[in-house]
N, C-alpha and C positions, 0 to 999 in steps of 0.2 A: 269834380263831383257834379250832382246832377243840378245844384242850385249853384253851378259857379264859382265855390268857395275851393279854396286851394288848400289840402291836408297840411297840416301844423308838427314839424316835427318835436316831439319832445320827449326827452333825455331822460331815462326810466334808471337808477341807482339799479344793481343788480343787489340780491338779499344775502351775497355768501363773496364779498370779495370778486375781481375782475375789473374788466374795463368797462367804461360806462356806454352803454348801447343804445340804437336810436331806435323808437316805435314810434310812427306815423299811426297818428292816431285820428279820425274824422272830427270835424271840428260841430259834433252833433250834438245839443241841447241834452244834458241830462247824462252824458256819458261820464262818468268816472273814472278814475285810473283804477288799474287793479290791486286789491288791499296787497300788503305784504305777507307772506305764506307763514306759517308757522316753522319753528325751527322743528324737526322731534324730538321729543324728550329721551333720552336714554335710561334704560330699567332705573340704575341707581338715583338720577332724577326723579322719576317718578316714585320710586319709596318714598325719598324724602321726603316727596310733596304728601304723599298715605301719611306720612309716619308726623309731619307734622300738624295735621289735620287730628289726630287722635289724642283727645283731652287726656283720658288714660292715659295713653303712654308718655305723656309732656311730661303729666304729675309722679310716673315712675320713673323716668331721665331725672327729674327734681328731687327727689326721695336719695338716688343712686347717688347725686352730685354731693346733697349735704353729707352724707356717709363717710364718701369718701373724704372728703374736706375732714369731716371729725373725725377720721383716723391718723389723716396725715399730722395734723395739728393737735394729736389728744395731750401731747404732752405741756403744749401752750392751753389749752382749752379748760383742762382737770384742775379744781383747782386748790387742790390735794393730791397726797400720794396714794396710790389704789391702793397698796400695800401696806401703809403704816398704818399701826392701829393706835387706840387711843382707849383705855379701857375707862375712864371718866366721862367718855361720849358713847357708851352703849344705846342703842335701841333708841335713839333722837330719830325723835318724829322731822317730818318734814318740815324747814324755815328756812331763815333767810342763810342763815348760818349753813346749814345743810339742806338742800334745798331739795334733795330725795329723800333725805334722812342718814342715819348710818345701823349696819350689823351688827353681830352678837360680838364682834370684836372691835368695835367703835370706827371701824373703816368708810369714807365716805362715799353711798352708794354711786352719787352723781359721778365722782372717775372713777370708777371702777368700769362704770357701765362706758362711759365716753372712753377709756382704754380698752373694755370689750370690745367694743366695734373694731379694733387695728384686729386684734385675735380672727375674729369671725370673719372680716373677710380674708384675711391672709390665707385662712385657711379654705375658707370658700371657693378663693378666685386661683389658688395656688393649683389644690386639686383638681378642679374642673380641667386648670391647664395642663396637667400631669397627664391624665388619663385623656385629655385632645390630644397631646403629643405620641400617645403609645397608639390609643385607638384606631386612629383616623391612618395611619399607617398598614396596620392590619387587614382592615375593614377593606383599603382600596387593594391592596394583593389580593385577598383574597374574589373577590366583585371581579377584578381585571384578570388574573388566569383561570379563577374556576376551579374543576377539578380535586383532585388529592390537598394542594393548598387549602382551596374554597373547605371542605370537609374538616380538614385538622386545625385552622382557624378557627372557625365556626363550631366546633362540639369543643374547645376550650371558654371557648366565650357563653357558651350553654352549660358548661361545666361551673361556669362562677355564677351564671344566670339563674340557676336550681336554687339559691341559696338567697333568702329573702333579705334584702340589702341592709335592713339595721343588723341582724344576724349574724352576717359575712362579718363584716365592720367590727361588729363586738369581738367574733372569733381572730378575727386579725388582731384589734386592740390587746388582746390576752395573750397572744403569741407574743406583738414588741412588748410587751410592759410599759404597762404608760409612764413617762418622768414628766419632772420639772421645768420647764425652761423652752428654749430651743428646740431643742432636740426632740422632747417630749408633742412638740406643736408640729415638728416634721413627723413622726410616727401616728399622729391623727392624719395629718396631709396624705401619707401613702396609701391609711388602712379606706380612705375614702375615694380615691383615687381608683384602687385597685376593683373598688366595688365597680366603680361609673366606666370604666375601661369596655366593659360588653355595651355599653351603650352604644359611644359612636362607633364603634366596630361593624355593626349591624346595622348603624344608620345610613353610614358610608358606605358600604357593602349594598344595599338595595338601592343607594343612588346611582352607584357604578355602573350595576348590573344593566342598570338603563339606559347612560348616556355611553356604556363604551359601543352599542350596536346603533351610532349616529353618522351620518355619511362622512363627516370630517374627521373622525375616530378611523374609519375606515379607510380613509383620502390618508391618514399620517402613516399608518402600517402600510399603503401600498406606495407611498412612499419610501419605505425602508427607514423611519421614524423608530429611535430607539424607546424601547417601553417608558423608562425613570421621565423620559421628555415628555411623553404623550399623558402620562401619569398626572405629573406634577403643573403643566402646562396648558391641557386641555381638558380631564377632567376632574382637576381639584377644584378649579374657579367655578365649575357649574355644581360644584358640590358644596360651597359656603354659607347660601343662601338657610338650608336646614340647619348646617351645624356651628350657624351665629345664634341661630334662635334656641337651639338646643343647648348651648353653652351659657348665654346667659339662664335661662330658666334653672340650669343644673347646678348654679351658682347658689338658687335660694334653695335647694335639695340638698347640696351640701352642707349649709350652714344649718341647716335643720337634725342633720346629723350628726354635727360637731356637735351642737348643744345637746342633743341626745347623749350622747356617749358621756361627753362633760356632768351630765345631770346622776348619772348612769356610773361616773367615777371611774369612768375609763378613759377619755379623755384630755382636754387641757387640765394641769395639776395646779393646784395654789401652789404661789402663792399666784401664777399669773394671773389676771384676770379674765374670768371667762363669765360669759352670760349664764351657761347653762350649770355650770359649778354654784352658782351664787345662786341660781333657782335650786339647786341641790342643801346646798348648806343651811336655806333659810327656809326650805318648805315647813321646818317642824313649828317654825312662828309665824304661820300664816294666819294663824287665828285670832293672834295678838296683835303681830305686827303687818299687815297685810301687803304693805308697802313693799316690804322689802325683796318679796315675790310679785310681787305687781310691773315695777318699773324693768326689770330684766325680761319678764315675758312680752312686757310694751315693746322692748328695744328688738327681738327677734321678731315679734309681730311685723314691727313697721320695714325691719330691714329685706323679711321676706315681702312683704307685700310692693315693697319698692322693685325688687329683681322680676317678680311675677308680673308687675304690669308692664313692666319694662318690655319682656320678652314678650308677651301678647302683643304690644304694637309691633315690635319689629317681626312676628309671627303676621300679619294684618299686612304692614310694608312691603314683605318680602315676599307675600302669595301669590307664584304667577299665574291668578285665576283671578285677582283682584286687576288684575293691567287692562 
């Protein structure tokens, strides 16, 4: 160098694995080594980091987790039977004893409502997945050939789409006859299901439409890439993104529905417990007893309001205009 001094070799860690390599580096006042590069983040990383940033959506993952907890555990949690009645405890106001109160048939609100919640979402998360399962299949046949398919897909899914979804619902309810039991909570499951079924069909279907005219879609077919591969393979995973967010949201649509029907006597039947039956049963005492229509409307309030925020963050997370 030009003052004599002789270059310093030193042994620079590489940032990703390999052998370690030597930079000759000048032995000049004020030189630095160069910082370490960032790694890139990968989309799924980077939601996280969106989705954990968003107070909203913390507090609806919060809401979603007690839920679930009180559904799994209603039968440790209740601390009575939803069912039995007690006709010497009518119309008890809220205490320690009952701490929501009890109905006209001395039943105590507090498990009935904490065994609600197993009902609403069974029924919620059941259907949503019922009609993910039918939907999301149609949707992508039709989007991927086009054509006479794309047509007789799409004017059946327009065919159920004519008909305003509490509507449908009802007219399905009246066809199964609604029961008791089991059986009775699968016949809400399907008539809600069969409503939400033109949803992803059409969501999927204009995502398709998009990503099958991308050069790798086109790199698989000139390949001699079998359709089911290129389907399932390369454009289902770019099609998730919408229809996580559209499945949870459709979760708090359903259970909004259930209680409807339930309220409506179409429904979950007593004796199971249902939110929207128990807003049914005791609206005629709402003037007296205010509670007893109070705390059931609180329980669907909060449950939807948990699903909603939920699906807004991961709506917020997943937006690739947000990256």
């Amino acid at each position: 160098m030009a003052d004599g001094r002789q270059p310093i070799p030193v042994k620079v860690r590489p940032i990703s694995g390999g052998s370690t390599r030597e930079a000759e580096l000048g032995a000049v006042p004020g030189v630095a080594l160069p910082a370490r590069a960032k790694s890139a983040e990968s989309p799924l990383a980077q939601g996280l980091r969106r989705f954990r940033r968003s107070t909203t959506a913390l507090v609806g993952v919060a809401i979603v987790l007690v839920l679930m907890l009180v559904a799994l555990f209603a039968d440790v949690l209740a601390p009575r039977s939803p069912i039995a009645s007690d006709q010497t405890h009518t119309f008890e106001r809220p205490s320690w004893d009952y701490p929501l109160g009890t109905d006209q048939l001395g039943r105590d609100m507090l498990s009935r409502i904490i065994h609600g919640t197993r009902i609403s979402l069974l029924v919620g998360v059941s259907s949503v997945l019922l009609a993910l399962f039918v939907g999301v299949p149609f949707g992508m046949i039709a989007g991927f050939y086009g054509g006479r398919v794309d047509a007789l897909v799409m004017r059946v899914m327009d065919l159920i789409l004519a008909f305003p979804i509490y509507l449908l619902a009802i007219i399905l309810m009246v066809i199964f006859t609604p029961t008791a039991g089991l059986i009775g909570t699968m016949k809400v499951t399907g008539a809600i299901a069969i409503v939400r079924i033109p949803i992803y069909a059409r969501l999927v279907r204009g995502s398709v439409l998009s990503i099958k005219e991308k050069e790798y879609v086109e790199a698989c077919r000139a390949l001699g890439v079998r359709d089911p591969w290129i389907l399932f393979r390369h454009i289902l995973p770019n099609c998730l993104a919408p229809i996580i967010v559209t499945t949870t949201l459709g979760i708090a649509t359903s259970i909004i529905v259930e209680a409807t029907l339930s309220f409506l006597g179409l429904g979950t039947q007593p004796p199971t417990p249902s939110w929207g039956w128990d807003l049914k049963a005791n609206v005629s005492f709402i003037q007296a007893n205010a509670w007893l229509s109070l705390f059931p409307g609180l329980a669907i309030f909060v449950t939807v309001l948990g699903f909603n925020l939920f699906g807004d963050g991961l709506r917020d997370a997943l937006d690739p205009r947000l990256k």
